[in-house]
C-alpha positions as CSV (number, residue, x, y, z in Angstrom):
1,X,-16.5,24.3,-26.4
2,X,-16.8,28.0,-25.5
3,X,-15.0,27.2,-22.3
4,X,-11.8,26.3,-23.0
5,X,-10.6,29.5,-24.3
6,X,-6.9,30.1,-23.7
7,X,-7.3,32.7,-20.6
8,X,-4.2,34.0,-19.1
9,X,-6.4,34.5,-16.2
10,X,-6.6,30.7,-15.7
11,X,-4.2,28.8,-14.0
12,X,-3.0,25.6,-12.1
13,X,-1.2,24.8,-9.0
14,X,0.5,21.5,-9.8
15,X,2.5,18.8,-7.2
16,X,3.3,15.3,-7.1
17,X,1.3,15.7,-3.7
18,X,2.5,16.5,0.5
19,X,4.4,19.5,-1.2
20,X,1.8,22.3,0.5
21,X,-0.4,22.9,-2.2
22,X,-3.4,22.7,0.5
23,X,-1.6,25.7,2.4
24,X,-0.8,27.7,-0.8
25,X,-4.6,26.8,-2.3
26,X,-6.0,28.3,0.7
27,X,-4.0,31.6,1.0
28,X,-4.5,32.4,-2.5
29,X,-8.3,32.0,-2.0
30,X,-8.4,34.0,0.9
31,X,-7.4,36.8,-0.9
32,X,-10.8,37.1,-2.7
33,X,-9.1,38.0,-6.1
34,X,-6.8,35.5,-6.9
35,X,-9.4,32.7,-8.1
36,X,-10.7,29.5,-6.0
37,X,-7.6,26.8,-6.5
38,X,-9.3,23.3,-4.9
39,X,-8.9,19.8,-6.3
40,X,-11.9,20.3,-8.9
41,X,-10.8,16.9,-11.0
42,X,-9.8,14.8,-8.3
43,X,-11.3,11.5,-9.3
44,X,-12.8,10.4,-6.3
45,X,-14.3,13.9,-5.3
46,X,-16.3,14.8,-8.5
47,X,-19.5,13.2,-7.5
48,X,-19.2,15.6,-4.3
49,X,-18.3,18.7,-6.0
50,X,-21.2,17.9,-8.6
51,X,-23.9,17.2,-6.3
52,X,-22.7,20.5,-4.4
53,X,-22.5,22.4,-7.8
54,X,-26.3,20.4,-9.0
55,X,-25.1,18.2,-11.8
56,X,-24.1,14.8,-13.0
57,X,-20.9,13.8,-12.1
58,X,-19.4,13.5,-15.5
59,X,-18.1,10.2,-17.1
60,X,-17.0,10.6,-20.5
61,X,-16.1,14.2,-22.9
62,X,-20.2,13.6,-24.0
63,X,-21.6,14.1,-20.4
64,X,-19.2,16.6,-18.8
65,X,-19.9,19.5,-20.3
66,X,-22.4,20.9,-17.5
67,X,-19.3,19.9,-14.7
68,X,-16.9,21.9,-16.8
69,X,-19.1,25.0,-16.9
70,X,-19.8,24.7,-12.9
71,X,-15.9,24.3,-12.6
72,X,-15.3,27.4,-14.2
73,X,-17.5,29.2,-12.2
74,X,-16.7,27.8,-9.0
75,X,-13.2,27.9,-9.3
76,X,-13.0,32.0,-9.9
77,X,-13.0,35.5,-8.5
78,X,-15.1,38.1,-9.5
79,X,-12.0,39.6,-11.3
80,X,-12.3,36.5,-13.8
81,X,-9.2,35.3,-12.0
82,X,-9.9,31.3,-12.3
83,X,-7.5,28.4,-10.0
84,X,-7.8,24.5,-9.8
85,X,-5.2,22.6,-7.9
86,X,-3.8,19.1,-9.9
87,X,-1.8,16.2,-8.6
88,X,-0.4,14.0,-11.1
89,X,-2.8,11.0,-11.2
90,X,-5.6,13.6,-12.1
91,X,-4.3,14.6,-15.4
92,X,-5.4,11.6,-16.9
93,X,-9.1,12.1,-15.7
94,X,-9.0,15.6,-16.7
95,X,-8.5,13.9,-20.2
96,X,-10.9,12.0,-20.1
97,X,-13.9,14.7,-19.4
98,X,-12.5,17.3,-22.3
99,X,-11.6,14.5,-24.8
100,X,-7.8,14.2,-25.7
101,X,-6.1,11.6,-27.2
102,X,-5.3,8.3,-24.3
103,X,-1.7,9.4,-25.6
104,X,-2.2,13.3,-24.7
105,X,1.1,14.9,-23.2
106,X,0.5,17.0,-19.6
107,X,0.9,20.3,-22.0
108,X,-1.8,19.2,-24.5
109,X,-4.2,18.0,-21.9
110,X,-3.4,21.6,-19.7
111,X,-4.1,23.7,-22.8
112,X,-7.3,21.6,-24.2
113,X,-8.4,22.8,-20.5
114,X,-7.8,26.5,-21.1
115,X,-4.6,26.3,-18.7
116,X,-1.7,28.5,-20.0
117,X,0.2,29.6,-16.3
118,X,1.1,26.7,-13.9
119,X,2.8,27.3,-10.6
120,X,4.6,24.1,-10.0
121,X,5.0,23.5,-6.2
122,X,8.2,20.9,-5.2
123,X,9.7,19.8,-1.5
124,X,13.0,19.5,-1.7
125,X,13.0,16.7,1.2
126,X,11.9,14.0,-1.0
127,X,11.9,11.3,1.7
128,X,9.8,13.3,4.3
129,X,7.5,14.2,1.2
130,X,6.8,9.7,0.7
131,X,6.4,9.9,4.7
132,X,4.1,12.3,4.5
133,X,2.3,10.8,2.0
134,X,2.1,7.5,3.9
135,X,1.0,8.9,7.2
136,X,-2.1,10.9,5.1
137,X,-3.1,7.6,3.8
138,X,-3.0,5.7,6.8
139,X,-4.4,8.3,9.3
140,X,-6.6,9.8,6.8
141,X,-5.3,13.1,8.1
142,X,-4.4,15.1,4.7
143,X,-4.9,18.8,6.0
144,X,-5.2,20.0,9.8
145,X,-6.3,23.3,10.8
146,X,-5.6,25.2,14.0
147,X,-7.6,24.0,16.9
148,X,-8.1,20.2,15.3
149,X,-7.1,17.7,17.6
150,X,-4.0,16.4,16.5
151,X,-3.8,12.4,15.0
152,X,-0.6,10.4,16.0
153,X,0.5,7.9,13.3
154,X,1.8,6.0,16.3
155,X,-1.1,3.9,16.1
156,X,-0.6,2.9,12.1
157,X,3.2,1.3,13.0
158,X,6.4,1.9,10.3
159,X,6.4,1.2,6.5
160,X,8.7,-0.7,5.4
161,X,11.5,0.7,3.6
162,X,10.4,-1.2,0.2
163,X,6.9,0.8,0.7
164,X,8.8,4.6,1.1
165,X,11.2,3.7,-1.9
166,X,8.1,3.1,-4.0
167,X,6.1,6.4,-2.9
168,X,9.4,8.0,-3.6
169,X,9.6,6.5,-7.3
170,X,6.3,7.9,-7.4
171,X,7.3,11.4,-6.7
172,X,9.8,10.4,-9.6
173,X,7.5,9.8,-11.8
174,X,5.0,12.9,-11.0
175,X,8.1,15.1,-11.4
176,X,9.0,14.0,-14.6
177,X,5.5,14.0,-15.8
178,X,5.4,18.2,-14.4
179,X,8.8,18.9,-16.1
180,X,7.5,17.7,-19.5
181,X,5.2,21.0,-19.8
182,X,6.6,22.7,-23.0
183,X,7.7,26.1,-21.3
184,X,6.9,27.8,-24.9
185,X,3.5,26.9,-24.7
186,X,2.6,27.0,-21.2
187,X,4.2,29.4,-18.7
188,X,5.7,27.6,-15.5
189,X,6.8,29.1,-12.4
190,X,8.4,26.9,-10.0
191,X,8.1,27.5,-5.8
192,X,10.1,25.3,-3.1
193,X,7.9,24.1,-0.3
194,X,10.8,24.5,2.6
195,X,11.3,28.3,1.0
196,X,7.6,29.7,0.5
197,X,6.2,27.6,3.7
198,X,7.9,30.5,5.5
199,X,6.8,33.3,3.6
200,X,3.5,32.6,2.4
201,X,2.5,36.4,1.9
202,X,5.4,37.2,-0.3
203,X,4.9,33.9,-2.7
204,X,1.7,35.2,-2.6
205,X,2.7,38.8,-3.7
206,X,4.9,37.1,-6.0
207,X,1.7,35.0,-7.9
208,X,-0.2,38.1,-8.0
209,X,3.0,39.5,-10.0
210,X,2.6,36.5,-12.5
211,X,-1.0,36.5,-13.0
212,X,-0.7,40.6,-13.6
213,X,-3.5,41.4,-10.5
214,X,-2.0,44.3,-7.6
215,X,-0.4,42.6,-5.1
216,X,-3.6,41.8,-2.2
217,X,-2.8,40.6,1.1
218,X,-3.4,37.4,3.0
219,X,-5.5,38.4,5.8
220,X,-5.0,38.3,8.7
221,X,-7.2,35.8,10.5
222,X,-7.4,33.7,6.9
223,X,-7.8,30.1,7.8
224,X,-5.1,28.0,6.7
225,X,-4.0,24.7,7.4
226,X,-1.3,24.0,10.0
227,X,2.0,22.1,9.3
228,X,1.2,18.6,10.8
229,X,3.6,17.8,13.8
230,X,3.7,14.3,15.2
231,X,6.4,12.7,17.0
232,X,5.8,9.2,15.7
233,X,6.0,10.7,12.3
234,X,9.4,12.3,12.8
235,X,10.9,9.6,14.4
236,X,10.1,7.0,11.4
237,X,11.5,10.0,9.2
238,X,15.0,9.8,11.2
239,X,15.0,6.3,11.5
240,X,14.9,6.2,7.6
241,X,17.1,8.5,6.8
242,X,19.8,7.3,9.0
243,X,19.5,3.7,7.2
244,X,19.7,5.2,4.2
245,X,22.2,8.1,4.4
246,X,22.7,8.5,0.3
247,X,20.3,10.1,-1.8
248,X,17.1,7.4,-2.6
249,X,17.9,5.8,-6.2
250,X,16.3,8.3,-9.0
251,X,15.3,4.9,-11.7
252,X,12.0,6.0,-12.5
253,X,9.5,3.0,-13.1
254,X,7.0,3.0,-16.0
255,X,4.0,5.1,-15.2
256,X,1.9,3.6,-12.8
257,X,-1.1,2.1,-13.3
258,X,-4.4,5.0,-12.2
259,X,-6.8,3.0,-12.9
């Protein structure tokens, strides 16, 4: 297929998820010229973004074609500049649509895609990363923006330390499957979450570099999502780490099961 021509232009945001991808999505589109990142193979969004982009939502590599062409039209600039944000459990689906092998490695299934310049996004605090995780999945609450009335976890209780230590062998496992891009084949660039949260321009600045576009600016009154504060949520983080002072155990289970 025409569109999957290597493009240097074309690139991904990839996270094992909760690591500000949502903020860092955002400020790159709000520059107007560094492409349109957004969660374009998310399994459970694709009927949405193909009834908004008027076509089937794809199943297989035989009907996807129309969803791939919207995606690549959706998801750029006018400068050709193209950007798709990917967690971990969407590689396989990506897959799927462009038809790699079931055994397909996260470099082959990148590059059958057209993807040759990933900016791999990591939070250091690994625990508050499976805390934040849980809290999104039992409020519902995955972004907030300024002005939103805030959600208290309060309401949802405290997982149980068996339920964090297996969101944290996800992260694991999502890390490991992001570290097995082949460098050689598939340029990486790796940003810490606790660093570029505080300086979103300049990681910005700094993505511009990589992609080879002139350094634009964030504007000013660019909407982008808020760091979720909730007191409940803190608390339970605490809590945990104080019960478990070492770092968690890094055993990394077999792959789970996405489907």
């Amino acid at each position: 297929m025409g569109w999957n021509k290597r493009n240097r232009s074309r690139y991904i945001i990839a996270s094992g998820g909760r690591s500000g991808t949502g903020l860092l999505a955002h400020a790159l589109w709000s520059t107007g010229v560094l492409g349109k990142p957004e969660e374009y193979f998310n399994e459970a969004d694709l009927a949405a973004h193909a009834h908004r982009w008027h076509v089937n939502t794809p199943e297989t590599e035989a009907d996807s074609a129309p969803y791939l062409k919207a995606y690549k039209n959706a998801s750029s600039t006018r400068n050709g500049v193209s950007g798709l944000k990917v967690m971990t459990g969407s590689l396989s689906t990506i897959g799927q649509l462009i038809g790699t092998e079931a055994a397909a490695t996260p470099t082959e299934i990148l590059l059958a895609l057209g993807i040759t310049m990933m900016f791999l996004v990591v939070r250091e605090d690994r625990i508050a990363a499976a805390m934040s995780t849980w809290r999104a999945q039992q409020t519902g609450e995955f972004k907030r923006f300024e002005g939103a009335e805030p959600v208290s976890s309060e309401d949802f209780g405290t997982p149980s330390d068996e339920t964090i230590q297996g969101l944290l062998n996800d992260s694991y496992w999502a890390e490991t499957q992001w570290n097995s891009v082949d460098p050689e084949r598939i340029a990486v660039h790796k940003f810490v979450y606790e660093d570029f949260s505080e300086d979103v321009p300049g990681t910005v600045a700094q993505i511009a570099d990589h992609l080879g576009v002139r350094r634009p600016e964030v504007p000013p009154d660019a909407r982008l999502p808020v760091r979720i504060q909730d007191d409940h949520f803190a608390k339970v983080i605490t809590e945990y780490k104080q019960r478990h002072p070492h770092d968690p155990p890094r055993s990394i289970p077999p792959p789970p099961d996405r489907h």
